[in-house]
N, C-alpha and C positions, 0 to 999 in steps of 0.2 A: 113535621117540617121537611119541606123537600131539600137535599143538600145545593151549596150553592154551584154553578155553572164555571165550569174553567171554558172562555171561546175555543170555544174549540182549533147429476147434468145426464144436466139428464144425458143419457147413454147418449151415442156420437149418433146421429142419424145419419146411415149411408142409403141417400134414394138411388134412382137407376141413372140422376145423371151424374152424381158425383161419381157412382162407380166409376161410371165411362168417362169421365173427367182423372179419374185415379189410374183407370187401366192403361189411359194413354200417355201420364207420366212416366209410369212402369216402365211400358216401350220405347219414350224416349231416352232413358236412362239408357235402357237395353241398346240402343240402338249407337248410344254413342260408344258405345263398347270399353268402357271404364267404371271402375266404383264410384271416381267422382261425381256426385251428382250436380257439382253448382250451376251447369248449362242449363239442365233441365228442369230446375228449380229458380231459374229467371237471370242469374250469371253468367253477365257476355264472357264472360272468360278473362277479357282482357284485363282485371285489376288483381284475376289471381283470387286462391283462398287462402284459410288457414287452417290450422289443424289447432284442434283444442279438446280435452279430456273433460268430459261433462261430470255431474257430481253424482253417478251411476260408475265412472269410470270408463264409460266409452268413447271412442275415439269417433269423431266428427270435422269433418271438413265445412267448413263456413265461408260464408263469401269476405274477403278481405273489409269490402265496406260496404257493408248490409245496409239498404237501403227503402225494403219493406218487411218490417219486423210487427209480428203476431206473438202476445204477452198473452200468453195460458194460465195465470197468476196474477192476484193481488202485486207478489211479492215482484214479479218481472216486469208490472207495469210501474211500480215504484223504479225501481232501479232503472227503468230503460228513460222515465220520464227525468229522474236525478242526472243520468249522463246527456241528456241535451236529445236525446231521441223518441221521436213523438209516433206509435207504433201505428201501424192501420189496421189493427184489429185487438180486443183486448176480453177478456171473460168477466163477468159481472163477476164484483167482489161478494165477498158472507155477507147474505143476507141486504144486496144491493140489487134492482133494475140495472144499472150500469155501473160502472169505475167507484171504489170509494169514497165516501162523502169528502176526504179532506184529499181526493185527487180530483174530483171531478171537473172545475178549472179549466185544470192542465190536459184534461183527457178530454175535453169537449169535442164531438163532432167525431171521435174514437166509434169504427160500428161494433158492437156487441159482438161475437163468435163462439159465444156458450158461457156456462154457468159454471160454481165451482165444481158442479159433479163431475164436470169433461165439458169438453168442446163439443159444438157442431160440425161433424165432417164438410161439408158443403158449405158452410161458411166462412171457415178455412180457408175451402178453395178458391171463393169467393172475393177473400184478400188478398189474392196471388201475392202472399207471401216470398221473399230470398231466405228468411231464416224465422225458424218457429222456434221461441224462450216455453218450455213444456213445464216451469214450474217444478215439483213434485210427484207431477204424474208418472204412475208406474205400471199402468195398465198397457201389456206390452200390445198387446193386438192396435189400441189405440195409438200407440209409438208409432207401428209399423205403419200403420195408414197415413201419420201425420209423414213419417220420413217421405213416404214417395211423393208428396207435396213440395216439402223444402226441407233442406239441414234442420231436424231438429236436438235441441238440446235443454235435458234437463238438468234444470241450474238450480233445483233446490233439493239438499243431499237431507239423510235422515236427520243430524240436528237440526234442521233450519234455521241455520245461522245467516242471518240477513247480510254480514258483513263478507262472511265467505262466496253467499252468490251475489253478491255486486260487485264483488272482485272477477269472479267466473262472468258474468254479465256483462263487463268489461271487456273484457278478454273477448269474446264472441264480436261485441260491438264495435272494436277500433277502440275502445274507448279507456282501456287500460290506466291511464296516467290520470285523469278525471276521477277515476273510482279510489283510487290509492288518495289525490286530494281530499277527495271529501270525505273519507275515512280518517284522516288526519285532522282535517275541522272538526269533525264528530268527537274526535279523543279532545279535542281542545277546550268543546263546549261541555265538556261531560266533566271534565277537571276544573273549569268555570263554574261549575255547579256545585259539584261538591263543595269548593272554598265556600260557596255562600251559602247554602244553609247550614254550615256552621254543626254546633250537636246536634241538628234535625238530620246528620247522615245516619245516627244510632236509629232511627225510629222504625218500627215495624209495619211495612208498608202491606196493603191487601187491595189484591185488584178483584173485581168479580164483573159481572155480566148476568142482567138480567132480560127474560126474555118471556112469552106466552108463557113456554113451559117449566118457568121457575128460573131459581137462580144456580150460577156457576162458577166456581172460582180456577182462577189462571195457577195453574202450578210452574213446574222448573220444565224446562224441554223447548218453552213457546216463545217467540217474541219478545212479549214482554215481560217477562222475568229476564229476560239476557239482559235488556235496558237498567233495569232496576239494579241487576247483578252489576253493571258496569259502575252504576252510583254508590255500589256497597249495602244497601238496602239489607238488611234484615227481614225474613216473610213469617207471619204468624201460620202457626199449624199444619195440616198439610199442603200449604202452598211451598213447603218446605223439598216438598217430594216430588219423583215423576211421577205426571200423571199420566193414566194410560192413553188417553186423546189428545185433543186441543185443548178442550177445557173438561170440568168435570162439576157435575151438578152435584147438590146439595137439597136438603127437605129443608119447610121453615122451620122447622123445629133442631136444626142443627145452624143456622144461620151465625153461631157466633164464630162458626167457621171462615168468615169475613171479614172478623173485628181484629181491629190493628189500632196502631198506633192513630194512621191516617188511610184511610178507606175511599177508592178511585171508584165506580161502579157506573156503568154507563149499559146504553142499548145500540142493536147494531144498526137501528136506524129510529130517527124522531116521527116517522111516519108508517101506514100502514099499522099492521096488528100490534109495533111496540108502541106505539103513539099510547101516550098516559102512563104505561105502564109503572115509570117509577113515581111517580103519583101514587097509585097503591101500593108499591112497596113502602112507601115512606107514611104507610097508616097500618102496615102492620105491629104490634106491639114488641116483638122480635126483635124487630128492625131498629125501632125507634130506644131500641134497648141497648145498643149494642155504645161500647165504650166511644169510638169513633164519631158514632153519627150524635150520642148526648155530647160531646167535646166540641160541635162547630167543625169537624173533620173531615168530612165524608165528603167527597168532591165529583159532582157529576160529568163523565169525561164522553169523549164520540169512541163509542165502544168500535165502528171499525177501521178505526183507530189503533188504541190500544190493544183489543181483545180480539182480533183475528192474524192473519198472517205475517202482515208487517210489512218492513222496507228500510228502506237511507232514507226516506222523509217521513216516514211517518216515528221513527224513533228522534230524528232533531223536532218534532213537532211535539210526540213527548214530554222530551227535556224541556221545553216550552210552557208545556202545560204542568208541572211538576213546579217549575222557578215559579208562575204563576200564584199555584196552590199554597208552597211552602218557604217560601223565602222572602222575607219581611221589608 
């Protein structure tokens, strides 16, 4: 029985005219005879920058009110769409053609500008970007090329804490006061949550993620375990641990690696190569083994969603789907 439904880079290509698109930023830079770059990075000057410490720790001048913003992230298109700012260029999320399924919406009509392996250099340029949100990327050469385009800043440090870069993301955007709110609403709905399900906060919750190549369960480090962590959540097994990537895969034959109290498991998309796929999960003997999925518990969720990098909406969306699942 299938569980029931809760409603839910490739390398940078530099051709020969971005170079020559790149080498003449360079010399505009050069040319204004200053570090700042906001002139030459599309900032008349006149509303001024700002200075802000990205989550690398480097120091970056940003335009005071950025006005065309390139999200290098799942997690930057989240937060830049949460603060009211609708970016002109954005990276297909895990395992998307474009924007996440529970952003796409909001990001409609957003052009593509690379995948999550890295961006398109030339496509970048193409968005004549004022300020570039670099996610987590740490590929410095790639840094350097994106800098002589626009201010950019990496706004997701090693925890990945969603809340830390919507607050840095903020900061960047004008949009400080906004970020600080809706992190406040989020504390509000999270303690709304808990009251109500009541002794289901004790229960052992297990997320996983299936996919062509098997399945894989969410440990401590990621998204969503921080969510979970916020509700008090208990994790069975090594969901207990860090793991050493995003997610960490599992053989059927270890599958009770999964089993919890209540059991979330989704794919990163209902179409293409995962289309059906938990279909057949849900005819393995394993599977259909497992404490959760014989108790009516197993709740099929939009894995990128849950089970990729995250954001401010997509953790209130969540909590959502969670009050949905377990609260009577």
């Amino acid at each position: 029985m299938v569980p029931r439904t809760v409603s839910p880079s490739r390398r940078p290509a530099r051709s020969a005219a971005t170079a020559a698109v790149l080498t003449a930023l360079a010399l505009a830079a050069t040319a204004c005879g200053s570090s700042d770059r906001s002139t030459a990075a599309g900032d008349s000057g006149k509303s001024g920058t700002t200075p802000v410490t990205d989550a690398t720790g480097a120091k970056v001048r940003v335009p005071a009110t950025p006005k065309r913003v390139v999200a290098l992230s799942e997690m930057d298109l989240d937060s830049a769409l949460t603060l009211g700012v609708k970016p002109v260029g954005l990276t297909a999320g895990r395992g998307q053609k474009g924007a996440p399924a529970y952003l796409a919406g909001q990001a409609k009509g957003i052009p593509v500008v690379g995948a999550v392996t890295g961006p398109d250099i030339e496509k970048v340029v193409q968005a004549e970007p004022d300020v570039i949100l670099a996610g987590q990327l740490a590929d410095q050469q790639v840094l350097q090329q994106l800098k002589k385009i626009a201010p950019t800043v990496v706004t997701v440090g090693r925890t990945k804490n969603w809340k830390t870069s919507l607050e840095l993301t903020g900061t960047v955007l004008g949009k400080g006061n906004a970020a600080k709110e809706f992190l406040t609403s989020y504390d509000t709905k999270v303690a709304a949550l808990k009251k109500d399900l009541g002794d289901d906060t004790d229960a052992r919750v297990s997320v996983a993620r299936y996919s062509a190549k098997g399945t894989a369960v969410m440990q401590q480090g990621v998204f969503i375990s921080d969510v979970l962590k916020d509700l008090g959540f208990e994790r069975p097994g090594i969901q207990n641990e860090k793991g050493a990537g995003h997610s960490s895969p599992i053989s059927d034959e270890n599958l009770q690696e999964i089993d919890g109290d209540r059991l979330f498991i989704g794919t990163l998309s209902t179409t293409g190569p995962d289309k059906g796929l938990l279909d057949e999960l849900a005819k393995k003997p394993a599977y259909k083994d497992l404490k959760a999925v014989r108790s009516g518990h197993a709740t099929v969720i939009d894995g990128s969603k849950w089970t990729s990098l995250g954001g401010a909406q997509a953790a209130v969306s969540v909590l959502d789907d969670i009050r949905k699942a377990m609260v009577k």
